[in-house]
Every structure is written in structure tokens, then in C-alpha cells.
N, C-alpha and C positions, 0 to 999 in steps of 0.2 A: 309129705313124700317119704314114702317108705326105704330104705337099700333091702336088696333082696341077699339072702344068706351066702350065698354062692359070691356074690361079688365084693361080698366084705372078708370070704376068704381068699379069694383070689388077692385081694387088692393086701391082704395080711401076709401069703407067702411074696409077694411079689417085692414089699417092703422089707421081711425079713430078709429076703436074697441079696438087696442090695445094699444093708448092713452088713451082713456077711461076708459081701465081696470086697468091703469097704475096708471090713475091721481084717480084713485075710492079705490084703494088699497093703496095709498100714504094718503089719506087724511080720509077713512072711516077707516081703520084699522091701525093706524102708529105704534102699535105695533106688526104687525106679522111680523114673520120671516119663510123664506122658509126652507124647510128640507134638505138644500142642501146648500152651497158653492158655492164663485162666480169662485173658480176654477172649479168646477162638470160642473157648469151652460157653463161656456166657453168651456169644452172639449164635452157639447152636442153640441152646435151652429158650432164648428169645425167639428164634425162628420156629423155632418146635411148637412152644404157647401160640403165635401168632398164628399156625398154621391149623393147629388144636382147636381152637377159636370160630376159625372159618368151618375148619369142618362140621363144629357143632353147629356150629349157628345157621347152618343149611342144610339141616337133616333131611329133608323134605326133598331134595334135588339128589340125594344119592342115586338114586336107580335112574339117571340119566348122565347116557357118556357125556353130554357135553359140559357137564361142571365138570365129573374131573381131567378132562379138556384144558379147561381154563383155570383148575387147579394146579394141573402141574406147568401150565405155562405160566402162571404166575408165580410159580417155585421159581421157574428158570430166571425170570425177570428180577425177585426178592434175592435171587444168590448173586446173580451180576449186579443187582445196584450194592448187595453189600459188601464185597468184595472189590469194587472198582473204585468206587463215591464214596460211601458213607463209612469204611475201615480208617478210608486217609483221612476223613474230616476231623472225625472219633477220635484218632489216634493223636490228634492234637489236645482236643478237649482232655479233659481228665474227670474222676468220680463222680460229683451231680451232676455235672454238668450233661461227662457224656452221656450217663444214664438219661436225665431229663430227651439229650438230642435223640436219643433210639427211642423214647418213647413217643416224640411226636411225628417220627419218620415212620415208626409201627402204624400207628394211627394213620396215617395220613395214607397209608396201604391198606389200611382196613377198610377207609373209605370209598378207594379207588375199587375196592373188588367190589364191597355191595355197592356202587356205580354199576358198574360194567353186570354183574347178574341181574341186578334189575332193569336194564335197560335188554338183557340178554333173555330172563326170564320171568319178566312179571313179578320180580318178588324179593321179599327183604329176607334181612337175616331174621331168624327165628330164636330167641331169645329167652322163652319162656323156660325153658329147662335152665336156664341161668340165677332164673327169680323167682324160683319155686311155685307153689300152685296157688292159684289164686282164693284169695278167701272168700267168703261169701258175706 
């Protein structure tokens, strides 16, 4: 599998930029601090992957509203269970552990959507852009 040139420069200013904003914010402002927590900050970048995931993994179902239908209700559902449940559970637990617990509460959401598509549409997640091309 080849990357195409275009998307290896994109994906180059795109990481430049946020070097940039990184090292511009470290050294122009050393006293701000964000309005959030590096716990908050981590349970977005986990939701973001988990969500990233699902989108690849059902490429095939884009050009029908009703995945992302059930994409964003299943946002709405992923932010009230993490915000209500699984923040207070978390916030007891601490480093492996909690990590270990959002990892099989992820999971256990991953499963629940490819449930409900496939009972919705016929069909699994799509996985093969995951595991590169198959050999011969």
C-alpha cells in the first residue's frame, strides 16, 4: 500500500503546525494554563480514536443517513455514559488501572455499535484498510 504524495504533505504541514503551536505556547505564554485537565484532555483524544475507529471501520455505509443517524446518537449516548458513570468510577481508580477500565468500557462500545449495524445493516465492520492488502 502505497500513501499518495499529497497526503504525506498534508499530514507534514499538519504536524508541523502543531509543533509550532506547541513550541509557541510553551515559550510565548509559560504561564497559561488550559481550562481543563489532563484527565478531560485524555478522555477527549480516547473518544476521538474510538470514534475514528468506527468511522473507518464502516466506510462502506457513508452515503447512508442512517449510520450517521446512529453515529451521532451514539456520540450522545458515549458522552452521557462518560460523564455520568464511567468519570466517577475512573476517578477513583487511578493509572493502570484506570487506563486498563476505559479500555474495556471502549471495547465493550465497540461492540455494542457493530451489534446494532449489523442487526441495522447487514454488515460488519470493515477492517481491511486496518491490516493492509492482502498477499498473495
Amino acid at each position: 500500500m502505497k500513501t499518495d504524495r499529497k497526503a504525506l504533505v498534508w499530514g507534514t504541514i499538519i504536524g508541523l503546525g502543531i509543533v509550532a503551536a506547541g513550541m509557541m505556547q510553551a515559550f510565548e505564554f509559560p504561564h497559561f494554563r488550559a481550562p481543563f485537565t489532563w484527565g478531560q484532555l485524555e478522555n477527549f483524544l480516547l473518544g476521538g480514536l474510538l470514534f475514528g475507529i468506527l468511522i473507518a471501520s464502516y466506510r462502506k455505509l457513508w452515503k447512508t443517513a442512517g449510520f450517521w443517524v446512529l453515529l451521532f446518537a451514539f456520540l450522545g449516548a458515549h458522552i452521557v455514559l462518560y460523564w455520568l458513570v464511567i468519570a466517577n468510577i475512573a476517578g477513583s481508580l487511578g493509572g493502570l488501572r484506570q487506563a486498563a477500565f476505559y479500555g474495556f468500557v471502549s471495547t465493550v462500545e465497540l461492540f455494542a455499535f457493530a451489534v446494532i449495524a449489523a442487526k441495522l445493516y447487514h454488515r460488519g465492520p470493515d477492517t481491511s484498510s486496518f491490516t493492509g492488502p492482502k498477499e498473495r
